[in-house]
N, C-alpha and C positions, 0 to 999 in steps of 0.2 A: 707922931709917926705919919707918915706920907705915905698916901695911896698911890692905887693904880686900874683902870676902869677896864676891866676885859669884857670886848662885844662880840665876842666870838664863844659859841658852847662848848664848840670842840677842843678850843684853846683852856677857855676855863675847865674841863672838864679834866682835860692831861693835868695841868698844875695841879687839883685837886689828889689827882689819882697819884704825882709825886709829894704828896704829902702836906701841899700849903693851902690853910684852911683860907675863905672868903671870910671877911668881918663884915657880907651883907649883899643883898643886892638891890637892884634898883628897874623899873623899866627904862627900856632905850628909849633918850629922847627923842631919835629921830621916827622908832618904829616903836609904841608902847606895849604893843602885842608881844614883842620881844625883852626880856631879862641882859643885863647887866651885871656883872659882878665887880663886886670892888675888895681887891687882895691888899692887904699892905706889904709895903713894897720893904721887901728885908734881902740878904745878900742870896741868901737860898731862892728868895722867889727871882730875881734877875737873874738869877746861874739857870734855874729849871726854864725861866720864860727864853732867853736866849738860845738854850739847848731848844727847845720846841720849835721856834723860829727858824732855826738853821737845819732842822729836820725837812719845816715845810721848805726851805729856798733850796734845800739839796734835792726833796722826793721830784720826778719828774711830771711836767706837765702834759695833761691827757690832752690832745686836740683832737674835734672832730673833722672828720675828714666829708668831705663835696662828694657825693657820689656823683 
């Protein structure tokens, strides 16, 4: 079965929270203070990871504004 490396908490965290377990994680190579998760990648975890993705690119973007 074929993985899938989630570097985001809040991403892993939603997946989790719809039901698909991590088989592990790992520290971020680029930053090792930070955690890694590696889901196997099954039809459910693409349907959940998609839906989450299209959430973030629909919610809107906060800008700060110049005073």
């Amino acid at each position: 079965m074929t993985n899938k490396i989630i570097y985001t908490r809040r991403i892993a965290m939603k997946l989790i929270e719809m039901g698909n377990i991590p088989s592990g994680t790992t520290p971020n190579p680029s930053k090792p203070e930070f955690l890694c998760w590696i889901f196997p990648i099954t039809n459910k975890f693409e349907k959940d990871l998609q839906t989450i993705l299209a959430e973030k690119a629909a919610s809107p973007v906060s800008e700060k504004t110049a005073e």
